[in-house]
C-alpha positions, 0 to 999 in steps of 0.5 A: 850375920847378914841377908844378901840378895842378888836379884838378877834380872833379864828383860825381853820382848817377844824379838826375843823369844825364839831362836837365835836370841832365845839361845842367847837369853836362856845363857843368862848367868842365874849366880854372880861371884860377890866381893866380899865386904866388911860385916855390917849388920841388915840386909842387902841387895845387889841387882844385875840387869840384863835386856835384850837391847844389849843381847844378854850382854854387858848387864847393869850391876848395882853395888851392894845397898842396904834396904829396910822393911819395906823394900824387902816387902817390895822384893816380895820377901820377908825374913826372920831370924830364928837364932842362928838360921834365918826362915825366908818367906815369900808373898805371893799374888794372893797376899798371903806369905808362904816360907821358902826355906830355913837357912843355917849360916853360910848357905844359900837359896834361889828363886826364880820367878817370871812376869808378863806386862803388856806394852802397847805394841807387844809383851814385856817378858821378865825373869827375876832370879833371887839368890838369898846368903845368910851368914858373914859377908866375908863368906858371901864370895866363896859360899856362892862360887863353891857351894850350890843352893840349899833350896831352889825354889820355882815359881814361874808362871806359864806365859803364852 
């Protein structure tokens, strides 16, 4: 079995927050179509990088890479595997990790979270879209194409 994560992220400055341009981020696709690939075991990740500096267009997507421990931390997640399902836990600000959901095999959860950074002459703006598959890599294509999420979870903060 393998973890998949597509982090699919849009980037934005405040020349973007209302219309036209607001219009044009909120189109920002939230799930890919995946090739399938051939079963190897671990985790992986594939990003897709969107900015307004390409108006929500033509994103930067990175091939499927696997990564370890540490960079699933980083990502903000922590898997286990109970059997054949697959319990997805989240670390939140706090440091302290929170389960996001059970996953059987060949199903999917999505989470959505934002962030805010200050640049020197405005904010930065970030929305990061986690679709997590658990199951075989050759279903990954067609899980994400006919089936919806299991779970959805939400945790973006309000950003005035």
């Amino acid at each position: 079995m393998n973890t998949i994560i597509q982090h699919i992220e849009t980037y934005w400055t405040k020349e973007s927050r209302g219309y036209p341009r607001a219009k044009q981020r909120n189109s920002v696709p939230e799930a890919f179509l995946m090739e399938e690939f051939p079963e190897v075991r671990g985790v992986f990740l594939s990003e897709v990088k969107y900015s307004e500096y390409s108006n929500f267009c033509n994103p930067i997507v990175s091939g499927l890479k696997l990564i370890n421990n540490n960079q699933q931390r980083q990502l903000g997640f922590e898997f286990e595997k109970l059997g054949d399902e697959l319990m997805v836990s989240m670390w939140d600000n706090g440091g302290y990790l929170k389960k996001a959901g059970l996953l059987k095999k060949n199903t999917w959860l999505k989470v959505v979270t934002n962030e805010r950074i200050p640049l020197e002459c405005t904010w930065a703006y970030y929305k990061h879209v986690y679709n997590i598959f658990f199951g075989k890599g050759c279903h990954v294509g067609y899980v994400f194409s006919t089936q919806q999420p299991v779970i959805i979870v939400n945790v973006e903060n309000n950003l005035w």
